[in-house]
C-alpha positions as a Python dict, from the first residue, in 0.01 Angstrom:
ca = {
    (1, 'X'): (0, 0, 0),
    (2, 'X'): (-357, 24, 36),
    (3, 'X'): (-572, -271, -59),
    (4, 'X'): (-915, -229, -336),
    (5, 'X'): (-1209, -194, -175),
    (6, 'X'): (-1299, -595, -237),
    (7, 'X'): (-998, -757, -76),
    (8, 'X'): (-1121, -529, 222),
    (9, 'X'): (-1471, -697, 188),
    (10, 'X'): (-1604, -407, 92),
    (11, 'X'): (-1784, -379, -270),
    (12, 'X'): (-1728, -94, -542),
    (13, 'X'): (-2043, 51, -441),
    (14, 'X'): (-2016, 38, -85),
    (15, 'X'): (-1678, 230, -160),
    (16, 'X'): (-1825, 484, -304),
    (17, 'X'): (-2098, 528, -89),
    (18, 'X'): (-1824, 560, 185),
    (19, 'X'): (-1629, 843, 7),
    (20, 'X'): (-1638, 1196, 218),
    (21, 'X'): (-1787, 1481, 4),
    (22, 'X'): (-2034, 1291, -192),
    (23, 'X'): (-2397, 1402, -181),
    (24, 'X'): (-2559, 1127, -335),
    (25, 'X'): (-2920, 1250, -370),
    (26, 'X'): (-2752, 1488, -548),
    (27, 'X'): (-2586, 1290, -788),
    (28, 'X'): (-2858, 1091, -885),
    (29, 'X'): (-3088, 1405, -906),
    (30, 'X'): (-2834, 1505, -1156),
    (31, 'X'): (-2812, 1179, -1370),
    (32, 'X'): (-3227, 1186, -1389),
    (33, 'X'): (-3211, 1528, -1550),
    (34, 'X'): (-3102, 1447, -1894),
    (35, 'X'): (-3351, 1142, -1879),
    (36, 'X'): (-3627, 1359, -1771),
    (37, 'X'): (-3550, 1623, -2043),
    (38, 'X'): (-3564, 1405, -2277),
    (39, 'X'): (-3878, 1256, -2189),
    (40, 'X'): (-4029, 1614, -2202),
    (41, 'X'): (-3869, 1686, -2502),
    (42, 'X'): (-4023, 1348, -2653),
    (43, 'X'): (-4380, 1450, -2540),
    (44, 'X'): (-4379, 1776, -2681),
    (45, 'X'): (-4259, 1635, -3008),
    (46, 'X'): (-4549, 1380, -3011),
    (47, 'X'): (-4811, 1672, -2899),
    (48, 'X'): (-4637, 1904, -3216),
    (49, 'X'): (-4711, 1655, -3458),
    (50, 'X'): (-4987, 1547, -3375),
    (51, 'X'): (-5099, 1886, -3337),
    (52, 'X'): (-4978, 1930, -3708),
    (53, 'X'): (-5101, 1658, -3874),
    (54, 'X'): (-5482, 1727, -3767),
    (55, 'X'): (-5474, 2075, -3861),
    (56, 'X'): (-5339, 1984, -4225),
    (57, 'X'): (-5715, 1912, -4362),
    (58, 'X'): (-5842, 2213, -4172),
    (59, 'X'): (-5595, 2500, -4305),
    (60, 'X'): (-5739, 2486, -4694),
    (61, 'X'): (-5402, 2382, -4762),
    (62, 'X'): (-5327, 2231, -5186),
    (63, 'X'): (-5511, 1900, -5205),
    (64, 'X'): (-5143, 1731, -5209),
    (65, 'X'): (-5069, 1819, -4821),
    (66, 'X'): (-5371, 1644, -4680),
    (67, 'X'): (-5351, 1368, -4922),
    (68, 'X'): (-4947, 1346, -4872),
    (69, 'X'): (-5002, 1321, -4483),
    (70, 'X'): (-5296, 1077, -4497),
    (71, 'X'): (-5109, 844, -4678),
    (72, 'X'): (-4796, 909, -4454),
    (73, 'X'): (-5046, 826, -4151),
    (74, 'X'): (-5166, 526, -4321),
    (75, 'X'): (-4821, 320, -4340),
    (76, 'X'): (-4711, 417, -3997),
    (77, 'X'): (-4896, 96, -3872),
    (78, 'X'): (-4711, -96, -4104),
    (79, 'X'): (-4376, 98, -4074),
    (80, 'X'): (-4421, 30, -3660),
    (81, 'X'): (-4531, -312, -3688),
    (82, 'X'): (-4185, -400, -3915),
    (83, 'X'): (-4048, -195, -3638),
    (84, 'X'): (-4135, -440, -3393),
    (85, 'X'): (-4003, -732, -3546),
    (86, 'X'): (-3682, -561, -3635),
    (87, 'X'): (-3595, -374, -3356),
    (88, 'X'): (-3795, -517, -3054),
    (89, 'X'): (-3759, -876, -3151),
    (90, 'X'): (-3457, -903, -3331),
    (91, 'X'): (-3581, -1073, -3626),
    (92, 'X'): (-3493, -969, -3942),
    (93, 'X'): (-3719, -1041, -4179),
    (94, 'X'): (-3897, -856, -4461),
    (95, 'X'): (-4213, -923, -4660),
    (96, 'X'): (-4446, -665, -4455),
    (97, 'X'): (-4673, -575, -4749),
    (98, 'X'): (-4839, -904, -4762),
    (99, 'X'): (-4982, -849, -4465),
    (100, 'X'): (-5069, -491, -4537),
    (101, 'X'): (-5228, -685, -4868),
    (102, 'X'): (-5357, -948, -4629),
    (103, 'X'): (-5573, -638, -4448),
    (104, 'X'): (-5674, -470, -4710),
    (105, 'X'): (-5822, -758, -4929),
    (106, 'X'): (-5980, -858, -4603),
    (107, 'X'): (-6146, -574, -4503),
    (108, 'X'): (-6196, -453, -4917),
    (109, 'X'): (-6424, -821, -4921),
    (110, 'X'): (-6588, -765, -4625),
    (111, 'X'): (-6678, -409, -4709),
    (112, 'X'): (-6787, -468, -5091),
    (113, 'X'): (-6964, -801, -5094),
    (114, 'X'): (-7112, -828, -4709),
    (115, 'X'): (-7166, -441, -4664),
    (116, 'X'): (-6982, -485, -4317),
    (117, 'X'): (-6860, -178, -4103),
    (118, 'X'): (-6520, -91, -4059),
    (119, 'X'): (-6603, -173, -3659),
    (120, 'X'): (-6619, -497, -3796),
    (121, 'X'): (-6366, -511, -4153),
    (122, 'X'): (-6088, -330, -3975),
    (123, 'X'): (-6064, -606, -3673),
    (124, 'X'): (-6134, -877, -3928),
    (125, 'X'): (-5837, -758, -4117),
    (126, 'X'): (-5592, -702, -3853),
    (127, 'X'): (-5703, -1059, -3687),
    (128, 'X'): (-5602, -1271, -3997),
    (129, 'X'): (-5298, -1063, -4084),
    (130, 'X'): (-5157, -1107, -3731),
    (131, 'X'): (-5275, -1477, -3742),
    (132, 'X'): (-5077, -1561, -4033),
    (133, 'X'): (-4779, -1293, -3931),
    (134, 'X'): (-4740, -1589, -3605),
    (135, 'X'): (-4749, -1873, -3877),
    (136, 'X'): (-4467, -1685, -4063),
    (137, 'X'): (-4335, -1640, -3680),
    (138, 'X'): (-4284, -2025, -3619),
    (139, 'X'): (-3941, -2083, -3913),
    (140, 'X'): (-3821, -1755, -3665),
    (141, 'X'): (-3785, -2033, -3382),
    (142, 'X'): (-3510, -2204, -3591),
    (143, 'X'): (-3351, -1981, -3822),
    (144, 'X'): (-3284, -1615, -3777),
    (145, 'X'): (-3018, -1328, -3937),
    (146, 'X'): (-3032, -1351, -4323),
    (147, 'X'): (-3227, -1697, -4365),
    (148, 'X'): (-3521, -1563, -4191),
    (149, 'X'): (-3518, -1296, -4400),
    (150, 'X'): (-3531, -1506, -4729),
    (151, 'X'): (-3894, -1686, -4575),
    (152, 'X'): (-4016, -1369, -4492),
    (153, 'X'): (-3984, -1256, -4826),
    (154, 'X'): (-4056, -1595, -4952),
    (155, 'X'): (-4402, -1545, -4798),
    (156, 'X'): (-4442, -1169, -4967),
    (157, 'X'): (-4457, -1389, -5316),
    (158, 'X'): (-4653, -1650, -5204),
    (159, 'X'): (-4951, -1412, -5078),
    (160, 'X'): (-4902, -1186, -5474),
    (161, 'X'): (-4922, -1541, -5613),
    (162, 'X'): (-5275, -1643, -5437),
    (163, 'X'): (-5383, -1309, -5503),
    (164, 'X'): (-5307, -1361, -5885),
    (165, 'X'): (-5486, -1684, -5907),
    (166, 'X'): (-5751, -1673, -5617),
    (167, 'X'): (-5989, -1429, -5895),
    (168, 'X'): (-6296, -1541, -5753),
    (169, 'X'): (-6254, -1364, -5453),
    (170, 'X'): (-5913, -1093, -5462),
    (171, 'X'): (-6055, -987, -5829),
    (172, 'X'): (-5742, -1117, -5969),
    (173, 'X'): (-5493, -891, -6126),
    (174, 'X'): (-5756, -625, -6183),
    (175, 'X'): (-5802, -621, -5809),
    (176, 'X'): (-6129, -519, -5607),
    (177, 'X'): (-6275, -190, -5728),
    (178, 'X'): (-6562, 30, -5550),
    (179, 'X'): (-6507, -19, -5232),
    (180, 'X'): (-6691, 180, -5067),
    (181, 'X'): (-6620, 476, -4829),
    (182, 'X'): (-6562, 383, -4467),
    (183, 'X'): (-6862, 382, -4266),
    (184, 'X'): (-6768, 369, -3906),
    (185, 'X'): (-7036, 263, -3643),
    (186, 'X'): (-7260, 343, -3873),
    (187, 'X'): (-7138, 691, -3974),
    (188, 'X'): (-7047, 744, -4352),
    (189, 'X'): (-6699, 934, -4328),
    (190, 'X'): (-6718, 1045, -4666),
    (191, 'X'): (-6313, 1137, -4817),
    (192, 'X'): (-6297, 1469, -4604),
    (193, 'X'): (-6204, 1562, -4289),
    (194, 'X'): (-6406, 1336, -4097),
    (195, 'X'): (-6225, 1019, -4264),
    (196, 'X'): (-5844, 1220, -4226),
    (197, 'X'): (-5953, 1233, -3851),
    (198, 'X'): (-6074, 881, -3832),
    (199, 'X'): (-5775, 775, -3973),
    (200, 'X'): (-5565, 997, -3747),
    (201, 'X'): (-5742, 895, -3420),
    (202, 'X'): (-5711, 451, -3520),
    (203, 'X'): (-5371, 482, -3602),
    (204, 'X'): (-5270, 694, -3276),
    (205, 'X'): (-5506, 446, -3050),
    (206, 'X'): (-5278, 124, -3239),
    (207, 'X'): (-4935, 371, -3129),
    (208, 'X'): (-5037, 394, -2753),
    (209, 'X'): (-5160, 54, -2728),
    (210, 'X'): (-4837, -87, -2927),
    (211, 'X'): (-4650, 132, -2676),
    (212, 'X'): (-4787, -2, -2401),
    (213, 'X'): (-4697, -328, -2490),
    (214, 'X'): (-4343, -238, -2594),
    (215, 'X'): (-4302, -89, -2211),
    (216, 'X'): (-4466, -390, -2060),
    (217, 'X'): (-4256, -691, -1892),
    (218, 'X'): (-4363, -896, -2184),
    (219, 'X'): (-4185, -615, -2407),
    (220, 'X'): (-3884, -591, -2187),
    (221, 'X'): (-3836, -977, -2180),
    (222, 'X'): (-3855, -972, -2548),
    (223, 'X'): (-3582, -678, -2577),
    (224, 'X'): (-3368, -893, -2318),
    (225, 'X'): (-3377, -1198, -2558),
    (226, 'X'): (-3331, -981, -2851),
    (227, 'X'): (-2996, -904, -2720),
    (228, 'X'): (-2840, -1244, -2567),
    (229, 'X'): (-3082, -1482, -2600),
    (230, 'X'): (-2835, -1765, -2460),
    (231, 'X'): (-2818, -1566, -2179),
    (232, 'X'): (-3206, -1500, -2138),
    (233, 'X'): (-3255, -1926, -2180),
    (234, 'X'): (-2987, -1992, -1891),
    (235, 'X'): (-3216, -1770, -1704),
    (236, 'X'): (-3500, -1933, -1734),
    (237, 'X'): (-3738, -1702, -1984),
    (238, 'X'): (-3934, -1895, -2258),
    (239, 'X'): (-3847, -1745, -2625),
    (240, 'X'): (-4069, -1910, -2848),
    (241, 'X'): (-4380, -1762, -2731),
    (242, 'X'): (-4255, -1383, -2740),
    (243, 'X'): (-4127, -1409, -3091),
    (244, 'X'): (-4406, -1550, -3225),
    (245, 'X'): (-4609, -1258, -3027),
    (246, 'X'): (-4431, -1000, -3182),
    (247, 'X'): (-4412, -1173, -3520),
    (248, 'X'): (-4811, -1156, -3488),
    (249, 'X'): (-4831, -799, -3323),
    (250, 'X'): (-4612, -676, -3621),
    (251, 'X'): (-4806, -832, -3918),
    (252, 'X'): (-5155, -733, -3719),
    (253, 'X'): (-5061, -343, -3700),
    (254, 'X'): (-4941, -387, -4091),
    (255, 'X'): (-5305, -523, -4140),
    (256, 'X'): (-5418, -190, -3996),
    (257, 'X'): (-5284, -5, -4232),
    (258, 'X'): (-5387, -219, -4544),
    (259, 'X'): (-5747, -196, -4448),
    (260, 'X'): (-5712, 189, -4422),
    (261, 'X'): (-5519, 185, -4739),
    (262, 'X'): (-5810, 38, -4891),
    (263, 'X'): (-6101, 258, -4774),
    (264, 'X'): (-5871, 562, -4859),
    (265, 'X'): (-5827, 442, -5254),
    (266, 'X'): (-6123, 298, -5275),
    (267, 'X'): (-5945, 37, -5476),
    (268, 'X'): (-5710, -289, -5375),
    (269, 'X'): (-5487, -419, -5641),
    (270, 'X'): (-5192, -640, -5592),
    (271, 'X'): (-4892, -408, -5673),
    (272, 'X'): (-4964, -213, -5377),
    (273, 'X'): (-4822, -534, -5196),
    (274, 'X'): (-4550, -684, -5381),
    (275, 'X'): (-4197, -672, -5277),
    (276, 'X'): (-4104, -274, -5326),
    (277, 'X'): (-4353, -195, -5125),
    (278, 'X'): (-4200, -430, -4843),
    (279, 'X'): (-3873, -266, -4948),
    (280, 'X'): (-4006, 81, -4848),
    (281, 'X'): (-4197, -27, -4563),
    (282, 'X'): (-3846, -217, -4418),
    (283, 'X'): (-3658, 144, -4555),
    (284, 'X'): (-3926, 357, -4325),
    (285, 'X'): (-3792, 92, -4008),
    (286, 'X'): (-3418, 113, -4062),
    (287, 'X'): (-3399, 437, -4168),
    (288, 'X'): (-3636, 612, -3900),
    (289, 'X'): (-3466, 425, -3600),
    (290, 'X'): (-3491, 45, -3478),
    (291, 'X'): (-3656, -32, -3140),
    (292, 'X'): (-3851, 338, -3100),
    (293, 'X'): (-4215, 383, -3232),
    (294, 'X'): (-4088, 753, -3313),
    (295, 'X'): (-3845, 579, -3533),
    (296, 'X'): (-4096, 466, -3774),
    (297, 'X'): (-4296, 781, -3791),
    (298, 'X'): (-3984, 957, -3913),
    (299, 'X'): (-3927, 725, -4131),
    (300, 'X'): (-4261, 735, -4214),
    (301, 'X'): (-4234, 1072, -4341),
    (302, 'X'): (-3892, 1067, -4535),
    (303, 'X'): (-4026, 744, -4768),
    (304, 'X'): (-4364, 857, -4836),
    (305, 'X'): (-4424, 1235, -4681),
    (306, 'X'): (-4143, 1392, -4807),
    (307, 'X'): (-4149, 1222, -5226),
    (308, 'X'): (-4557, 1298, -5240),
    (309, 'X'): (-4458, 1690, -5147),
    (310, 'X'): (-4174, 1683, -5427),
    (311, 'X'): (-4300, 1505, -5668),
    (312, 'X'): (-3984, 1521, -5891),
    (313, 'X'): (-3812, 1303, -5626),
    (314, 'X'): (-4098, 1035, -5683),
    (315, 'X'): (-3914, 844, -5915),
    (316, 'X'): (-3590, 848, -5716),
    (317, 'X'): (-3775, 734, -5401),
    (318, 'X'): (-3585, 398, -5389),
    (319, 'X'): (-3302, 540, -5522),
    (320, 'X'): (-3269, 795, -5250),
    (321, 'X'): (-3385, 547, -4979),
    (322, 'X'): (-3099, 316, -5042),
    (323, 'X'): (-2846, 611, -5061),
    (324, 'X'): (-2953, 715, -4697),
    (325, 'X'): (-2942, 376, -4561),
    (326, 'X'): (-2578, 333, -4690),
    (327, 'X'): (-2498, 599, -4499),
    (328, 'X'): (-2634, 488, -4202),
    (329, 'X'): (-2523, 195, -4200),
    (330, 'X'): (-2176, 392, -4226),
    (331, 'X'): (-2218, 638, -3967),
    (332, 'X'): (-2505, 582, -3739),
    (333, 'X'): (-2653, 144, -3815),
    (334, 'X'): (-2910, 138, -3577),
    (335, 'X'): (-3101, 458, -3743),
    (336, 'X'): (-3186, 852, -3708),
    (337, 'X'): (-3383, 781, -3363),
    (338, 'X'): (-3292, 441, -3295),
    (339, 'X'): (-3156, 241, -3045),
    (340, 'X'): (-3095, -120, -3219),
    (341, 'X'): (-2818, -166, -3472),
    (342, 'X'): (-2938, -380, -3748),
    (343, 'X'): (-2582, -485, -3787),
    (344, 'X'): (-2598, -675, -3492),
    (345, 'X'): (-2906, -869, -3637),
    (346, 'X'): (-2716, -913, -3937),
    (347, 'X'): (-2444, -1109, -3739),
    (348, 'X'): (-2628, -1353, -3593),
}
């Protein structure tokens, strides 16, 4: 009787390596093509839609296309950023629109009383969203799963509340009216095309640069304590540090969008912020796909794209949104595109 390949000293892969009729270059030449393919089949997706999306104000389309897919552009910051801290870092929490509030009242402030740029309002805004996003990171060092969850939205009524009673400055609960319309290095962009464009050009630049980052050893690390973070400890990697990164990468992209939010209304009031809005921002997350940027552009789409362009589904948005995710949760938890299961968040 033949002995296995390690009581003959040899390992598994030197055993394979030794069996006759194997053309390994082969073999791994063949496990790289589906990879590869789908890489390629990822790009062109990216280069369609983006290819879509900034013809929309250029094809005299109805009003309600351009104004549907601005708006969809304008939350994929904050869909991605909840993305992050979901599916990236493992931290469920929820409570994003206070930062998007955070942004926008920022930059809205800036903008109305100091006649600032958006050069200037926009990284003002994202700055002290992601600043307080890490202070909201810090209870994520001790609790996680469902009590992390509870802060986070904890915080979401806490930042309505200082709205509500900080008049002076947030305008209260009639909010901040006339702000004005974004003028970028100088340039007025006006409501048009130029402004859709802007829009469309910050929010890609925030995608490639969040991507970057996600790709990054620093993004890998925090995927690797994501998923056994016993084991990442007993190996020696730090986890405080990346989770409150993340925490403050999340809550800075969500800033993004509520400065753009603002310049595109002209108008920042508090129930843009409160906690349905977190609700469909954390809907746009789970249901698009945990732990891929794609993810949250899909889901993007389906919570705001797709109710704007049939507007008798408006009212059924939540409605709808919580039918899908129970049957994802069923049949596929960690989302359309994803690669996280939120169940496994929920466990810990």
């Amino acid at each position: 009787m033949s002995l296995p390949a390690r009581e003959k000293g040899l390992d598994v892969n030197s055993a394979f390596e030794a069996m006759p009729g194997k053309d390994h270059g082969e073999e791994s030449a063949r496990a790289r093509l589906p990879l590869s393919r789908a890489r390629m089949m990822l790009v062109v997706g990216w280069v369609l839609g983006l290819g879509i999306v900034i013809a929309i104000p250029l094809l005299g389309l109805p009003p309600i296309w351009p104004a549907a897919a601005l708006l969809t552009v304008i939350y994929v910051p904050a869909a991605v950023g909840q993305n992050l801290i979901i599916g990236n870092a493992g931290l469920l929490a929820m409570g994003q629109a206070a930062f998007v509030g955070v942004g926008a009242y920022t930059s809205a402030v800036l903008a109305v009383r100091y006649n600032l740029d958006a050069a200037a309002t926009i990284p003002a805004a994202m700055l002290l969203s992601g600043v307080l996003g890490a202070l909201v990171g810090f209870p994520a060092l001790r609790i996680n799963g469902d009590y992390l969850f509870i802060v986070s939205l904890g915080f979401n009524l806490i930042v309505l509340d200082i709205i509500l009673q900080w008049g002076d400055v947030t305008g209260g609960a009639t909010g901040l009216t006339g702000v004005p319309t974004m003028h970028l290095l100088g340039f007025d962009l006006g409501v048009g095309a130029p402004f859709y464009l802007a829009v469309v050009g910050l929010v890609l630049l925030s995608l490639v640069i969040t991507q970057a980052i996600v790709s990054s050893r620093f993004g890998l690390t925090m995927e690797a304590i994501r998923d056994d973070e016993v084991a990442a400890v007993s190996i020696g990697i730090a986890t405080a540090a990346p989770k409150i990164y993340f925490f403050a990468i999340g809550s800075a992209l969500a800033g993004l969008s509520g400065a753009l939010l603002g310049y595109y209304l002209g108008y920042v009031g508090f129930r843009s912020f409160d906690v349905t809005a977190s609700l469909l921002i954390f809907q746009m997350a789970v249901i698009g796909g945990l732990g891929r940027i794609s993810g949250s552009v899909l889901g993007a789409c389906i919570i705001i794209l797709l109710p704007e362009l049939l507007r008798p589904l408006q009212d059924y948005r939540l409605l709808l949104a919580g039918l899908l995710i129970v049957i994802l949760m069923a049949t596929r938890p960690q989302g359309i595109l994803g690669k996280t299961k939120i169940t496994n968040l929920i466990k810990k």
